[in-house]
N, C-alpha and C positions, 0 to 999 in steps of 0.2 A: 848726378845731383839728386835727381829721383830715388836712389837704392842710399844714399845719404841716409838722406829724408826721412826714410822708413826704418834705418838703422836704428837713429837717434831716438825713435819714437818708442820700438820697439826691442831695446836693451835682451842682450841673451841672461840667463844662470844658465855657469854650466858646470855639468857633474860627472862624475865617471862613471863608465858604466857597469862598476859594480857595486853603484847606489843603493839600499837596499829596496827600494823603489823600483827597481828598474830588475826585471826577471831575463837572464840569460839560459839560453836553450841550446840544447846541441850538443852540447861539451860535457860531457858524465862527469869527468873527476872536476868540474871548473871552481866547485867547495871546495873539496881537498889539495887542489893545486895553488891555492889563496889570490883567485881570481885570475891565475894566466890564463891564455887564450890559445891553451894545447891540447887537442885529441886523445890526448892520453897523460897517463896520469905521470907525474914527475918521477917518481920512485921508477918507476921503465924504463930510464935514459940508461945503458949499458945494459939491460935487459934484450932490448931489440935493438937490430944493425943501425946502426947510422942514416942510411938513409932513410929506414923507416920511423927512426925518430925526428929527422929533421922536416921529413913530409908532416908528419902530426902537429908541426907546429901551425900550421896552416888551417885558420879556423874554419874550414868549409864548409857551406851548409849551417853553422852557427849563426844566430840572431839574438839581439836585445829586444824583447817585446815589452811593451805597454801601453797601458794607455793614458792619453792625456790631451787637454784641451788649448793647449799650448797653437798659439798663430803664428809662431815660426820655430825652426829646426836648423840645428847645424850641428856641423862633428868636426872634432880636432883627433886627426889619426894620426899615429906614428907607427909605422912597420919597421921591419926589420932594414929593410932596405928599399930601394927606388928599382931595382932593377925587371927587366921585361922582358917576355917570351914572344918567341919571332913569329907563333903562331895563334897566339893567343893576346885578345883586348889588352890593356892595362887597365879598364872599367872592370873588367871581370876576374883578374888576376891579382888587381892591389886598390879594387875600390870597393865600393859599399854601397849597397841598393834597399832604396824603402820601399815599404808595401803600406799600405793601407783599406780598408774596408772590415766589415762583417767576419770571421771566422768561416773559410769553405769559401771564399766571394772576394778575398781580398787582389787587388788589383795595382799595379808599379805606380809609384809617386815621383822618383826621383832619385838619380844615382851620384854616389859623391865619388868624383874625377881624382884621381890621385893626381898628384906632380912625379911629372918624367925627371928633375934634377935633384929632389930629395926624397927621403922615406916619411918626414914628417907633411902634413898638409890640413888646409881648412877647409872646409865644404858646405855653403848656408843649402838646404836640399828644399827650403820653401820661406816664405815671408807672407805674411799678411792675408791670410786668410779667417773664413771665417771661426772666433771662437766656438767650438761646440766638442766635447767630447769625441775622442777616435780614439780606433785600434790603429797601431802600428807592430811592424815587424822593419827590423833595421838588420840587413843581412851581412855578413863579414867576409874580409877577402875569400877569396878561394885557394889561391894561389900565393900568396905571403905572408908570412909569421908579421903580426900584429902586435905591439907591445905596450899598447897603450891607446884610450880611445874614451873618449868625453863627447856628452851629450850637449849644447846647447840651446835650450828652450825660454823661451818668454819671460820675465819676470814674473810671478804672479801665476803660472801656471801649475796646473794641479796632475797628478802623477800617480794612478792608481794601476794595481794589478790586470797584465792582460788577460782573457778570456783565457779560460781551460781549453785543453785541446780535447777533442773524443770520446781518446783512449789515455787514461793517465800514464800507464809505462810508452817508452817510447818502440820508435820502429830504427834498430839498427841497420847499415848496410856495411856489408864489410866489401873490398873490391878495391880497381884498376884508377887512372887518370880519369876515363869516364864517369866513375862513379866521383870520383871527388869534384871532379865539374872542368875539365878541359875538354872542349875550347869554347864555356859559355860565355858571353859577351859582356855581362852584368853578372855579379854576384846574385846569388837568387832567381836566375835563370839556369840552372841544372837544375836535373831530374831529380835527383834526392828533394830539394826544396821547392820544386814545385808539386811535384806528388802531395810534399807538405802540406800547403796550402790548398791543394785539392781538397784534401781530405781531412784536414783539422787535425792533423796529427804532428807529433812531437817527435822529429827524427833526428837519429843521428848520425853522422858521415864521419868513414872511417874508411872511406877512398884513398887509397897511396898509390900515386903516379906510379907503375913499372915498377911496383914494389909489393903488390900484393897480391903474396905467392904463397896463402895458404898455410903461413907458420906456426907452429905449434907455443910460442911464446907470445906472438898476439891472439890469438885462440881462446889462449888464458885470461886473457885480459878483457875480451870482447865477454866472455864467460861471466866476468864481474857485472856485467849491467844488466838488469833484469829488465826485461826487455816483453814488448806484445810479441813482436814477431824480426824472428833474425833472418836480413837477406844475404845470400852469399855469389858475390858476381864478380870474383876475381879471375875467371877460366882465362881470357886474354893475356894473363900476366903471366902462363906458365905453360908448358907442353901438355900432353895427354897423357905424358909420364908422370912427372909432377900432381896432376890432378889426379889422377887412379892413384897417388900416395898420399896425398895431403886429406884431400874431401870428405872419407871416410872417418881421418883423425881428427879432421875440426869440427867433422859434427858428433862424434861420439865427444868429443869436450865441453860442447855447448848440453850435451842432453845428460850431462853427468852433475849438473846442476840447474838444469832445466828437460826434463822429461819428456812434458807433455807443451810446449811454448812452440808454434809454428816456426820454421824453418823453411825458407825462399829461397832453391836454387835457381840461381840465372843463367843460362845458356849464352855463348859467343852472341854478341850481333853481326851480321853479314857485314863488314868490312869493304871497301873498293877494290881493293885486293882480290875478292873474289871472282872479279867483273874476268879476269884475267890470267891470273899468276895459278899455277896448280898446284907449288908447293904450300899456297897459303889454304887454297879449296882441300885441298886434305888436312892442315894444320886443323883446321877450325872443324871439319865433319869430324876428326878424330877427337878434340875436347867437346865437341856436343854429343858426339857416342859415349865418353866415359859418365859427360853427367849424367844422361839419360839413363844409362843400366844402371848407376849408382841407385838413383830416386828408387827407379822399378824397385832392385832390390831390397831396397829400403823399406818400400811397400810393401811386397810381399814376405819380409821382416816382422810386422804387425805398425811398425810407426806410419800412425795415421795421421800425422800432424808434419808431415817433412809434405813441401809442394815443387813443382817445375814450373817457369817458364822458360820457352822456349826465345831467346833474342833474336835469331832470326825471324821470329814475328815481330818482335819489338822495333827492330830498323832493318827492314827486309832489303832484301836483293836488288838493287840497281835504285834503290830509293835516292829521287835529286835532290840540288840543296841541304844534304842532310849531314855532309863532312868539311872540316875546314882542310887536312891532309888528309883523306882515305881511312883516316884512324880516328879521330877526334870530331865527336857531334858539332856543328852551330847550333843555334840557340832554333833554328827550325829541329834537327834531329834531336835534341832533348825533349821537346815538344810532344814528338811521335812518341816518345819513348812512355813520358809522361802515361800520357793521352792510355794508350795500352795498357802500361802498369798499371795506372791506378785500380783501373777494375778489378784486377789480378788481385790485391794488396786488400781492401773493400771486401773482397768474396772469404779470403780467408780469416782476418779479422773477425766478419760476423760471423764467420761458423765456428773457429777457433777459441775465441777469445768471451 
């Protein structure tokens, strides 16, 4: 009766989120694709495999930001489908998480719960609060192609540009299931988006599950976006062989239209695996050996603007709570990861950029 009450009082508008009101982040081609909510751009579909077109559909690390003084919020989503991973939330897979605060300060408000028996759903994410002016960030599945998604807000509520970020180019990451955000529990709880947030900056995720092996046709693509600084943390996706092939060719792609734009190799993180198994302790010492002499080389090359981190600092050795299977962060091991990177990310920005 109560949530009645406040309905009737407090009537939604609501609008889609590609209002021109409403600024969406994340997604490079999201102009030229005429508002879909795909990593990559449309013309690519038979350009790259299959899989890694139908991972791109998946807007991760994507948000709607703005701001508005609106005393209540809700979303009408439709994804592709309703379906769930046995290892992974459904809040964090096929729902959507708000942020609110300051730029650099912003803090979780409320997650919209998808339905387990459809791909469509409603979500009210707050009511009745006081009118005053905020920033929001409305973050978008991780894990499911999104086909559709409306905002609704207060009657009467005003709808202005969010805050700039920092740095106006954004910060790429290209990479593994990790980087695109398995097994974070909420949308907006991976590291790509929280680093975000750290740091006021504009990023975007170009994480493909067990699919990001270094190819020379997203390479191309990744190459299209002009970018502050491009991270490259696919090693997990591919052998030491693979990497001593591919690494070389995607970064000379990236510097044939970007020269002098820093460049973020990321080394394996220690896995559970490790705790134990020897073929995986040499799997993973042999792709942090090729990164590493890659970088050196590179270095003593003259390109002063290529960096390493090292992931076994990032999610060290025997670290608890930090895996949901021995492979995939919880939203504690994103956290670390965060926490670590951003310094990394911060240091070269300001000296790079």
């Amino acid at each position: 009766m109560t949530q009645r009450r406040a309905t009737e009082r407090n009537p939604l508008r609501w609008i889609p989120a590609t209002h021109p009101r409403l600024t969406v982040r994340g997604l490079a081609w999201f102009g030229e694709n005429g508002g879909r909510f795909s990593r990559l751009p449309l013309r690519a579909q038979g350009r790259v495999r299959d899989e890694v077109w139908d991972l791109a559909q998946c807007p991760a690390s994507a948000r709607v930001a703005f701001r508005s003084d609106t005393t209540r919020l809700a979303v009408r989503v439709t994804n592709q489908d309703a379906d769930i991973m046995d290892h992974m939330p459904a809040t964090g897979s096929n729902g959507l998480a708000l942020y609110s605060g300051a730029p650099g300060r912003m803090r979780p408000w409320a997650t919209a719960r998808p339905g387990l028996d459809s791909p469509a759903f409603e979500s009210e994410l707050f009511d009745n609060v006081t009118k005053k002016m905020r920033e929001f960030r409305l973050y978008l599945p991780l894990y499911k192609a999104m086909t559709a998604l409306e905002l609704g807000l207060s009657k009467g509520a005003r709808i202005l540009p969010p805050a700039p970020p920092a740095i106006s180019k954004p910060v790429v990451f290209y990479g593994t299931s990790i980087t695109q955000g398995g097994c974070a529990s909420t949308a907006g709880s991976d590291f790509v988006s929280t680093i975000g947030r750290r740091l006021n900056l504009d990023v975007i995720n170009l994480g493909l599950s067990g699919n990001g092996r270094g190819e020379l046709e997203v390479a191309e693509l990744v190459n299209e976006i002009d970018a502050s600084l491009y991270v490259l943390d696919y090693a997990s996706n591919v052998d030491a062989k693979r990497l001593r092939w591919t690494l070389p060719r995607f970064v000379r792609t990236l510097r044939e239209r970007h020269p002098e734009t820093p460049i973020l190799i990321v080394t394996v993180v220690c896995f559970s695996m490790f705790n134990y198994k020897k073929r995986s302790q040499d799997g993973l010492e042999a792709l942090r050996d090729v990164a590493i002499e890659f970088y050196a080389r590179q270095r003593r090359r003259g390109d002063r603007h290529i960096h390493l981190a090292d992931g076994f600092g990032l999610l060290p050795f025997g670290i608890d709570c930090a895996f949901v299977d021995g492979l995939h962060p919880t939203d504690h091991g994103f956290h670390i990861i965060s926490e670590r990177l951003a310094p990394v990310i911060e240091q070269i920005l300001l000296r790079d950029t």
